[in-house]
C-alpha positions as MATLAB code, in Angstrom:
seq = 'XXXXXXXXXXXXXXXXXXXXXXXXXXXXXXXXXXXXXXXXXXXXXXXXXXXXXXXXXXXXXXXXXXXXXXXXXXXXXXXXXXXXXXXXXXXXXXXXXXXXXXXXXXXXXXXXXXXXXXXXXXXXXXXXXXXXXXXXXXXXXXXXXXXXXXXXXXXXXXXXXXXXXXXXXXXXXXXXXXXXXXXXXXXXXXXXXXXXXXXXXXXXXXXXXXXXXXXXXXXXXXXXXXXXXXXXXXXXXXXXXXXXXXXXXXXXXXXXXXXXXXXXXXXXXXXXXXXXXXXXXXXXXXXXXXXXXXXXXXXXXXXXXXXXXXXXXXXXXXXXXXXXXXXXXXXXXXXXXXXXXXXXXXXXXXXXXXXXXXXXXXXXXXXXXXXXXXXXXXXXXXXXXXXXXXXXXXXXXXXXXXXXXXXXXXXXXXXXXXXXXXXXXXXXXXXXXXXXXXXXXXXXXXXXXXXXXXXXXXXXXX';
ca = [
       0.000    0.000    0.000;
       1.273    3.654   -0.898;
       2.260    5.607    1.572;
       1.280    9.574    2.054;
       3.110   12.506    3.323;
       2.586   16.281    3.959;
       3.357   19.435    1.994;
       6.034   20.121    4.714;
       7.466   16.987    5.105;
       7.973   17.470    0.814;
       9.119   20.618    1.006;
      11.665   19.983    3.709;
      13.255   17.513    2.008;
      13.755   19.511   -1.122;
      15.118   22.148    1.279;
      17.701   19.679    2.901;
      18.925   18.972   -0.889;
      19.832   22.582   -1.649;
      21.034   23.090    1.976;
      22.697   20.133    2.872;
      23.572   18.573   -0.898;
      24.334   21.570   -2.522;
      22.176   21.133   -5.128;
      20.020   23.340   -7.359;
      16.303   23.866   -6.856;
      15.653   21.911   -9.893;
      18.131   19.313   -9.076;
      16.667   19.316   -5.190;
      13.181   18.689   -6.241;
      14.437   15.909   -8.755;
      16.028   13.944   -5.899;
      13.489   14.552   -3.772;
      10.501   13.019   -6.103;
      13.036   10.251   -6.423;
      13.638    9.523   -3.450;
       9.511    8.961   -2.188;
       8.797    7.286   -5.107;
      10.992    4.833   -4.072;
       9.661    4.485   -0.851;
       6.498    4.022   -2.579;
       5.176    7.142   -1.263;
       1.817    8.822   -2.711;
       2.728   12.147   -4.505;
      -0.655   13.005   -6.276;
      -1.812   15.605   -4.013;
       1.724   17.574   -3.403;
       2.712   20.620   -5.418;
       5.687   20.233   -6.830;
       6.160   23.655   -8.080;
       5.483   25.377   -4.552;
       8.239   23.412   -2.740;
      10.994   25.815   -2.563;
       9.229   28.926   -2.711;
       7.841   30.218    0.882;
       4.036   31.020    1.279;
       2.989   34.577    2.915;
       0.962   33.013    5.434;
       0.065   36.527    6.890;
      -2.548   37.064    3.813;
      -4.092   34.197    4.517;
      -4.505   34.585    8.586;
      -5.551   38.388    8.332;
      -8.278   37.815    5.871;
      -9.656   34.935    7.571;
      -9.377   37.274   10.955;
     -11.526   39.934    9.179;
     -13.654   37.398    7.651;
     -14.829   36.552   11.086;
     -15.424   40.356   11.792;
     -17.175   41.042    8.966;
     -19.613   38.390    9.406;
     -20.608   39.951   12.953;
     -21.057   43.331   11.628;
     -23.122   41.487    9.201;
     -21.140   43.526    6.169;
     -22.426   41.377    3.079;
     -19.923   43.013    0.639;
     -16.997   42.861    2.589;
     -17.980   39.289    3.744;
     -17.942   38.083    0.185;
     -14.926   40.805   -0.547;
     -12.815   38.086    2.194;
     -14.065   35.080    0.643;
     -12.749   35.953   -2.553;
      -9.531   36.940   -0.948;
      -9.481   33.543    0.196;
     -10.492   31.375   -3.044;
      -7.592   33.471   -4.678;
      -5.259   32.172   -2.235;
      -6.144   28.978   -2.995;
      -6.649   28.946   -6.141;
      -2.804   29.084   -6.251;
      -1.747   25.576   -5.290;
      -1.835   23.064   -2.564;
       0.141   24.415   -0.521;
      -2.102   27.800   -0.207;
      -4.949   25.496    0.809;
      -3.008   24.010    2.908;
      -1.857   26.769    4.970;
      -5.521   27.932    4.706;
      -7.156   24.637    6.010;
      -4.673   24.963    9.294;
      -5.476   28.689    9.608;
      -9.460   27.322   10.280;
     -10.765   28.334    6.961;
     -12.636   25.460    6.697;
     -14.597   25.790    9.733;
     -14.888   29.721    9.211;
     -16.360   29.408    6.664;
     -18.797   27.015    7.521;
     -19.990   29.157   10.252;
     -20.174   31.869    7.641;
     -22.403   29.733    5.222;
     -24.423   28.705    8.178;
     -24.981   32.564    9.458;
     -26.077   33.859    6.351;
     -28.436   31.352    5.337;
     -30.937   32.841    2.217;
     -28.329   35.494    1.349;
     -27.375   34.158   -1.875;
     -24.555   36.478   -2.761;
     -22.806   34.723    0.064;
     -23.827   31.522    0.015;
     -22.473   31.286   -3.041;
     -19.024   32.814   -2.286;
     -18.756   30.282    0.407;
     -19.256   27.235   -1.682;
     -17.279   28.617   -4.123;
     -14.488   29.001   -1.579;
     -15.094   25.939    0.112;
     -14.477   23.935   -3.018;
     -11.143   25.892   -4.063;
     -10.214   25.009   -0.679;
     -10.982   21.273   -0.613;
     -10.348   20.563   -4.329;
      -7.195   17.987   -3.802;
      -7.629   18.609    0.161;
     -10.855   16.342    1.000;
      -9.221   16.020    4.877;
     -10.696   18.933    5.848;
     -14.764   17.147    5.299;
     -16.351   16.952    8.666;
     -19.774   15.730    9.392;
     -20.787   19.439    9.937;
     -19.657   19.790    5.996;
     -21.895   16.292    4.975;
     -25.028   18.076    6.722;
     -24.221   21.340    4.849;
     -24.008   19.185    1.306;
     -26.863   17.304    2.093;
     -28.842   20.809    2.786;
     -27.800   22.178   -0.904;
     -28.662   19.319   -2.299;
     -32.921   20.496   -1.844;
     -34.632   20.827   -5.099;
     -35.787   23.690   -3.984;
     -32.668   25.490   -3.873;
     -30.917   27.949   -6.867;
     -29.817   26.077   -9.195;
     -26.362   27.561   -9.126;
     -26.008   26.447   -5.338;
     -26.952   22.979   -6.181;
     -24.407   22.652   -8.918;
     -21.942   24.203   -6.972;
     -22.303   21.656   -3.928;
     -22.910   19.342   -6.074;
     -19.000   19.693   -7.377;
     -18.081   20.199   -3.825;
     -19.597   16.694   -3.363;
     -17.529   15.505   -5.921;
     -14.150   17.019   -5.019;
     -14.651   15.478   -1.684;
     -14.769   11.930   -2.741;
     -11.970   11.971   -5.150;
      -9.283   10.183   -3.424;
     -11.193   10.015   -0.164;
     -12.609    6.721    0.878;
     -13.895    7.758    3.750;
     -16.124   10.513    2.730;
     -17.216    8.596   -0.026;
     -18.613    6.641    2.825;
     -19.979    9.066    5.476;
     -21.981   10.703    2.389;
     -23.503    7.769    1.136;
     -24.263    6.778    4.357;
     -26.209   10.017    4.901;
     -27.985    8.751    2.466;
     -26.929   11.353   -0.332;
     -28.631    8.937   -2.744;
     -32.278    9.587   -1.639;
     -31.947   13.716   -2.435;
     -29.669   12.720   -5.716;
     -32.483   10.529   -6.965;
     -34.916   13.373   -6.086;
     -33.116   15.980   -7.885;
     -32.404   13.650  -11.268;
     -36.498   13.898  -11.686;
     -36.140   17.247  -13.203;
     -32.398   17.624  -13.729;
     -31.224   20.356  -16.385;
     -28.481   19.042  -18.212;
     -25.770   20.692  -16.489;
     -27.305   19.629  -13.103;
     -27.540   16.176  -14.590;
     -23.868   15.917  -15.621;
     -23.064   17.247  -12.261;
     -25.024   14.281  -10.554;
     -23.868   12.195  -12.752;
     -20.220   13.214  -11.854;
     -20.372   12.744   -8.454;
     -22.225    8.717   -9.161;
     -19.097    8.271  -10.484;
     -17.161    9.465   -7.991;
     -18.856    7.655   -5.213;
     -17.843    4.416   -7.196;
     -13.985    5.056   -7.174;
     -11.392    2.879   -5.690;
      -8.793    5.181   -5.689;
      -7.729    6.167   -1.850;
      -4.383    4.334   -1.612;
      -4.726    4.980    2.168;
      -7.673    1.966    2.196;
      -7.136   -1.367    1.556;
     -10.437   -2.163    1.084;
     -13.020    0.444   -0.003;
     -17.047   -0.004   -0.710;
     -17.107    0.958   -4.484;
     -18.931   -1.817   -5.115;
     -21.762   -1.221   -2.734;
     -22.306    2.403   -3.742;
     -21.980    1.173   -7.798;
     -24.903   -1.671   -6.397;
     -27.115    0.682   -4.412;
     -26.668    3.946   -7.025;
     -27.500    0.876   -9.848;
     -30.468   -0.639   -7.775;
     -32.303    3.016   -7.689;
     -31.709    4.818  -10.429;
     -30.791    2.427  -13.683;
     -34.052    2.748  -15.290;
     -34.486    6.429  -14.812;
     -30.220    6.675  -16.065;
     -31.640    4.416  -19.361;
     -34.318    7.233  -20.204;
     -32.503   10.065  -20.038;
     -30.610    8.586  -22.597;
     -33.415    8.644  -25.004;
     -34.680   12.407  -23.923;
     -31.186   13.796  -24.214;
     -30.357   12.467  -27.186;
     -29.538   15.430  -29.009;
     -26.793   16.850  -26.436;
     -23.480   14.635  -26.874;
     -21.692   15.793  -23.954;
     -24.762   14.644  -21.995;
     -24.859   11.425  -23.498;
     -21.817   10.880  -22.946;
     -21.382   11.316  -19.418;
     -24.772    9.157  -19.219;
     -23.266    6.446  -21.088;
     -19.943    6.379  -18.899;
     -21.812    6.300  -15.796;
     -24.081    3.405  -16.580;
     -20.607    1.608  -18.158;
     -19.084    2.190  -13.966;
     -22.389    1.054  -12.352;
     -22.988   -2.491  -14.592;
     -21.279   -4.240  -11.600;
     -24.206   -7.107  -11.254;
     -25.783   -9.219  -13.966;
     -28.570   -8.323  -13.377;
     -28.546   -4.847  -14.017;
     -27.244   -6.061  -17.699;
     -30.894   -6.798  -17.813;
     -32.384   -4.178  -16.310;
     -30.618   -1.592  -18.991;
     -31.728   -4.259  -21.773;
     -35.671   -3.813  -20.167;
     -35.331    0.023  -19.939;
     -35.476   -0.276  -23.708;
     -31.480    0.602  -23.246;
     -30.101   -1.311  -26.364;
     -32.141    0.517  -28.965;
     -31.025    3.877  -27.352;
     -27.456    2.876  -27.693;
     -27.798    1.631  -31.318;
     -29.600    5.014  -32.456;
     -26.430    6.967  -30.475;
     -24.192    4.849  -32.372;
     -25.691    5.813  -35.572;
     -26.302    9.268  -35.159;
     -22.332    9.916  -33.048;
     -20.733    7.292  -35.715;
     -17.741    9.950  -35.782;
     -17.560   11.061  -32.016;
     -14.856    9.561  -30.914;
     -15.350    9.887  -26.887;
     -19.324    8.707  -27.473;
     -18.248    5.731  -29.674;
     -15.245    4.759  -26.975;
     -18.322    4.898  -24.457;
     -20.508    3.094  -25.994;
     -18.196    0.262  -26.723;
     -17.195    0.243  -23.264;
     -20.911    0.035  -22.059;
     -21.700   -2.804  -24.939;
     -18.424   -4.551  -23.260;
     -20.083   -4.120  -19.254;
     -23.628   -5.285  -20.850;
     -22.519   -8.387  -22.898;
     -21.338   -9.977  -19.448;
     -25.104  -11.101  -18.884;
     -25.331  -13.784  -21.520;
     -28.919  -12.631  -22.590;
     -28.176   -9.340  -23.407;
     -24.903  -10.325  -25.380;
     -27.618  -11.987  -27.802;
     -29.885   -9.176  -27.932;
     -26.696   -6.779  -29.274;
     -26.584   -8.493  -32.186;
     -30.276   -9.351  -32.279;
     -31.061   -5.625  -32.563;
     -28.569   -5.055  -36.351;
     -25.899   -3.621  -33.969;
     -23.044   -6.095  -35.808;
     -22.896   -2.862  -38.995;
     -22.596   -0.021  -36.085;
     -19.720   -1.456  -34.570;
     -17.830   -1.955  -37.501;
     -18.649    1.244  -39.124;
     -17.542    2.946  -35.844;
     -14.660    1.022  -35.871;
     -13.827    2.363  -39.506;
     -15.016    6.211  -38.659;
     -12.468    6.222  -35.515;
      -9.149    4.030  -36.766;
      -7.525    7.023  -35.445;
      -8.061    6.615  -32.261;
      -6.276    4.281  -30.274;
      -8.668    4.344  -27.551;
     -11.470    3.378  -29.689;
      -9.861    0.986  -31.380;
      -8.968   -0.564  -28.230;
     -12.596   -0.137  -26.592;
     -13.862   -1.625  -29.765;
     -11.598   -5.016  -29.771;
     -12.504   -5.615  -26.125;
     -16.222   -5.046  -27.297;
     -15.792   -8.061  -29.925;
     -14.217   -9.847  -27.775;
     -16.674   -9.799  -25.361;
     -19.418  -10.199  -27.378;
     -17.879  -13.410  -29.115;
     -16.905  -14.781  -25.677;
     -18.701  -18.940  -25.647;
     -21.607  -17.235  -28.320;
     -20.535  -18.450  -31.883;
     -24.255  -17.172  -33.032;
     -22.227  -13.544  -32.635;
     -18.990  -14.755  -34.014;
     -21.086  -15.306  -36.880;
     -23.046  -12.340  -37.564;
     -19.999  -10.433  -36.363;
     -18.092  -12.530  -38.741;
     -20.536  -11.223  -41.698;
     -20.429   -7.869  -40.690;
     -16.951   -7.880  -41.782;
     -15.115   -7.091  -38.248;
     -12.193   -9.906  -39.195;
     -11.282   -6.785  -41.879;
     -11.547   -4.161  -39.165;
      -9.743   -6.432  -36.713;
      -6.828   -6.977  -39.160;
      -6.903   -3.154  -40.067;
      -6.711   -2.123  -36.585;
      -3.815   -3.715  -35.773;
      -1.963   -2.814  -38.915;
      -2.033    0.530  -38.194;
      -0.731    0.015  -34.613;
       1.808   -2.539  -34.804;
       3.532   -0.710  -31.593;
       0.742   -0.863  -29.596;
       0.479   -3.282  -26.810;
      -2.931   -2.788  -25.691;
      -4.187   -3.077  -29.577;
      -2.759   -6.084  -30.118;
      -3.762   -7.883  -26.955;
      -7.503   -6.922  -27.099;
      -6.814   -7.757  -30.800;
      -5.517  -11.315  -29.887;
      -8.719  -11.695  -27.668;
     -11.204  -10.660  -30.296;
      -9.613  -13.236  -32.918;
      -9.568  -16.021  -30.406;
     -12.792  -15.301  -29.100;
     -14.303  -15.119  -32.694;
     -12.445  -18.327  -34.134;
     -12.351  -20.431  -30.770;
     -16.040  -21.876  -31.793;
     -15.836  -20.858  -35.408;
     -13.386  -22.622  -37.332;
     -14.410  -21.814  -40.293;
     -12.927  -18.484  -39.791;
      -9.702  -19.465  -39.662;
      -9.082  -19.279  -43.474;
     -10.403  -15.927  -43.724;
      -8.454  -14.375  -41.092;
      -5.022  -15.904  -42.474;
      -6.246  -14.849  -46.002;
      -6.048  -11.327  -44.479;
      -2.321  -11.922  -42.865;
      -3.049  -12.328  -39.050;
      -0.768  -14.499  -38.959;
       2.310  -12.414  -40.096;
       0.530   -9.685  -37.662;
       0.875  -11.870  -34.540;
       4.140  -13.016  -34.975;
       5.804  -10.173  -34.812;
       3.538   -8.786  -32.154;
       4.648  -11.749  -30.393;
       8.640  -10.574  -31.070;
       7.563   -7.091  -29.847;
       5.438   -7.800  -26.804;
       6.922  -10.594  -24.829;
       4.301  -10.012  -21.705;
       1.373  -10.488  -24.376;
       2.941  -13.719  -25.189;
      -0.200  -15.902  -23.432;
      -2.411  -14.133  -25.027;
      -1.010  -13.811  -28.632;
      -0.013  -17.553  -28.917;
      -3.462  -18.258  -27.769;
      -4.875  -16.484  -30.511;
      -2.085  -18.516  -33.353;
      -3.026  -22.039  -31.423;
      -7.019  -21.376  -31.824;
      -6.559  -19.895  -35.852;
      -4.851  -23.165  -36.348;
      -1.358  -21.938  -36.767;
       2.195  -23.169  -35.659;
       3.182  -21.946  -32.288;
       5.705  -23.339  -30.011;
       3.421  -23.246  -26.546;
       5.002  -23.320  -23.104;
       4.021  -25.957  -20.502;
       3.225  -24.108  -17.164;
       3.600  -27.042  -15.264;
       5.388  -30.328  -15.586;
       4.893  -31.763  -11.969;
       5.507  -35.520  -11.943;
       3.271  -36.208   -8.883;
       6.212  -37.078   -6.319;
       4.651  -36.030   -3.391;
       1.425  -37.240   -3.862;
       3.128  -40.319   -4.234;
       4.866  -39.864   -1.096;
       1.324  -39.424    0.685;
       0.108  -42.684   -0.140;
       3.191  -44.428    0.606;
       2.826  -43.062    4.358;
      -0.734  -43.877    4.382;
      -0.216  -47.605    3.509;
];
């Protein structure tokens, strides 16, 4: 497990190198980021660029001091004249908000938020504070700060508050295990779900943003988090209502594609497969697909979400049962390009091939052995293309013989072998792919145990 440090302890040691080593700044920092690295030390949330210069503190500690007088005396434009004083600050780097955070901003400006309750002019400076402040410093969430998100999370709030808290929300879970779990256990869900009833589309992309944060596994503090119990619970109340929106936002790509990677990070049961598939979900992905066939994030979505759908074995059928075999190789075509698609689109096949030769076939027919073979041509250097490549052909072929002709008529076979020269930790999967198309391939034999000891055991039992 990674370990973390603070802002001082990085900046010390950066000072030590110039003090001690005689080293440049440049050089300092270097060494420095070398040297916790190799203690396996977590460096996402340090600033880098802040380490050697030093921070006026007193900006920071006056304005929060006449913060707290101005919101006695009640003074509405000098109260939001401070807070801006103070998202400035912060705005600057990490180590402004950190110097803030231990100053008591955080709790300041709670208080502040809380005091001036219906002012909106100030409520929204604080939240706009607040989430300069806690952007890349989640620490600082308290339960005092989950009651205040759950309270700007009411419908029948300004919209401009909700969104705002709404990020704040977000900010606070990235990286943060823990408040990923004291908000959805204050039951954040119930006033998201209320909220998505009416959502404008930036409100929806918001909510959607922070379902996706509540599913991350990414605090290296935790060795075991609950993303899978927030991507179940978020899946069990809203999938249907996610499926629809689909179809009434249609025309706004950005929106559809934010709906499309959420439902991809919340298909974590097999039965939610289904429940997309009932929402009337594969039609609305099939008339995206033709109407985005050039959009290069949509498509990479979409293939991603066909990938998380085809893992319930009735809805792997039902792609192909509803003509989507043409869409996938046309967006294939429209986006050789991109490397991400292409690589999203492989996995797709190969998923969708996976112990179903009725796909292989129509797949087959659709002429995706071309696109496979194309793909990989034009990234011969790419290890990810040619391993989800590998799958696709041996998940195609594996039940399909009759393939194999095709696909060496088309030169896969030249294509593997030198993938397999290239990419010597892709050599399982490559060799699998030459062994199932029927060609010559030297495979290794993991285990050659000659069954010694279990002989041994039954020479002690007798």
């Amino acid at each position: 497990m990674a370990r973390v440090i603070t802002q001082e302890t990085f900046n010390e040691a950066v000072k030590e190198n110039v003090d001690i080593l005689g080293l440049s700044f440049e050089e300092a920092l270097r060494e420095a980021i070398n040297q916790f690295e190799a203690q396996n030390v977590d460096l996402s949330n340090i600033s880098k660029q802040l380490a050697g210069i030093p921070i006026d503190e007193s900006i920071i500690v006056d304005v929060l001091r006449k913060l707290d007088e101005c919101n006695k005396s009640k003074n509405e434009s000098d109260i939001v004249e401070s807070l801006g004083v103070i998202k400035d600050q912060c705005d600057k780097g990490i180590g402004y908000k950190v110097i803030a955070g231990k100053a008591g901003a955080y709790e300041k400006i709670l208080i502040c938020l809380c005091d001036n309750k219906g002012t909106l002019t100030i409520e929204m400076a604080c939240l706009k504070t607040l989430l300069a402040l806690m952007t890349k410093q989640p620490d600082l969430l308290d339960d005092k700060g989950v009651e205040v998100v759950l309270c700007y999370l009411d419908d029948k709030q300004d919209s401009e508050l909700i969104k705002l808290n709404l990020k704040l929300a977000k900010e606070c879970c990235i990286l943060h295990e823990m408040n990923r779990q004291k908000l959805y256990d204050a039951n954040i869900l119930s006033k998201l779900k209320v909220l998505l009833e009416k959502a404008s589309s930036d409100i929806l992309q918001s909510i959607l943003a922070l379902f996706r944060a509540l599913v991350l596994d990414d605090d290296v503090r935790v060795e075991f988090g609950k993303a899978h119990e927030h991507a179940r619970g978020i899946a069990s109340e809203t999938l249907p209502h996610l499926t629809n929106l689909l179809s009434r936002f249609k025309g706004d790509e950005s929106v559809v594609n934010d709906l499309i990677l959420t439902l991809s990070n919340l298909l974590v049961r097999n039965e939610f497969c289904k429940q997309v598939a009932e929402a009337g979900g594969l039609d609305i992905i099939s008339d995206v697909m033709a109407e985005y066939d050039e959009n290069e994030k949509i498509n990479r979505q979409c293939f991603k979400l066909l990938k998380a759908l085809a893992g319930n074995d009735d809805c792997k059928v039902q792609i192909m049962s509803k003509g989507m075999a043409p869409l996938i190789t046309a967006a294939m075509k429209k986006n050789i390009k991109s490397i991400s698609v292409s690589t999203s689109g492989l996995a797709c096949i190969a998923a969708l091939c996976l112990r179903c030769p009725e796909n292989s076939k129509i797949l087959f027919e659709a002429e995706v052995p071309e696109v496979i073979i194309e793909v990989m041509k034009c990234y011969p250097k790419d290890k990810s293309i040619q391993k989800t490549g590998s799958w696709a052909i041996r998940n195609m072929v594996s039940r399909s013989k009759y393939q194999c002709s095709h696909f060496i008529e088309l030169g896969v076979e030249e294509i593997l072998v030198e993938a397999l020269k290239t990419f010597k930790e892709c050599e399982y999967d490559i060799k699998a792919a030459l062994r199932d198309l029927g060609c010559e391939v030297e495979l290794k034999e993991e285990w050659t145990g000659k069954g010694g000891l279990l002989n041994h055991i039954k020479e002690n039992k007798n």
